[in-house]
N, C-alpha and C positions, 0 to 999 in steps of 0.2 A: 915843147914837151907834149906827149900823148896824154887824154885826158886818161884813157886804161891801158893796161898793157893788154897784148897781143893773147893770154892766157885768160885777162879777165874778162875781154871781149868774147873769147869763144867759150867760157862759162853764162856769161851772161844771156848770149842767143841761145845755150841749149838750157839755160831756166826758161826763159821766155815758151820754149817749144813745150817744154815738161808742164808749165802750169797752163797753157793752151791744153794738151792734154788731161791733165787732172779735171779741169773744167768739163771740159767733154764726157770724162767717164764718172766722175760726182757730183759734177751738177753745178750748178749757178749758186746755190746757198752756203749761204757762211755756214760752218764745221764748228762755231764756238759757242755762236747766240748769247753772248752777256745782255745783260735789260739794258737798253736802247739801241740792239742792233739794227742795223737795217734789210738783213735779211740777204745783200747782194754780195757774193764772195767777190772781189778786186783785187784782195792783196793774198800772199802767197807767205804764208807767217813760217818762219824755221823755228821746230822746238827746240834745236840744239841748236844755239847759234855757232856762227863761221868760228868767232872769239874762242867758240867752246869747243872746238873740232867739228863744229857739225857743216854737212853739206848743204850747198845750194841748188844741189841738184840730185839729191837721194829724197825721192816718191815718201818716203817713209816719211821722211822730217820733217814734210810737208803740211801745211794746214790753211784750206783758204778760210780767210775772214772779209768782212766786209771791213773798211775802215773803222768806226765808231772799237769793233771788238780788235783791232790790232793796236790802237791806239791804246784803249786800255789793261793790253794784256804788257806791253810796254810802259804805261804808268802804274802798274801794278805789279810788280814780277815775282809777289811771295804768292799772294793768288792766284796767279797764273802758272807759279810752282805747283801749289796743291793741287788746283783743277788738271794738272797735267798738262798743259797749255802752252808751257815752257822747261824745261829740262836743264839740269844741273851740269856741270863738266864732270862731276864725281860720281854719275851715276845716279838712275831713278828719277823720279818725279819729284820726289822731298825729300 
């Protein structure tokens, strides 16, 4: 059995391409900064997750963070609601 299908592999390479570019045109710093960030954007946070309809490859939905702030925007997700951070399926930040 494939470990992805054929559909999620060719989503997968064009996230990969898309947050190479984001990087390129906003820069190496995390977009969120919670206190104990570490300042290096790595991860490539979706405010509307897939769950939610949202894309993994819509620029928009995009938010790089460094680890420590993706980590707690995922232990956090009513704060990461208000801050705008994370996004509802019903629409809005909150």
């Amino acid at each position: 059995m494939k470990a992805v299908s054929n559909r999620r592999a060719r989503e997968n390479r064009r996230r990969r391409k898309l947050l190479e570019r984001l990087v390129r045109e906003r820069g190496e710093l995390c977009e969120v900064s919670f206190p104990g960030c570490d300042g290096r954007a790595v991860d490539g946070h979706e405010v509307l997750a897939r769950s939610a309809g949202g894309s993994p490859v819509d620029e928009t939905n995009i938010l790089l963070t460094c680890r420590p702030c993706h980590v707690r925007i995922g232990a956090r997700p009513l704060e990461a609601l208000e801050l705008g951070f994370r996004q509802s399926r019903y629409g809005g930040a909150a």
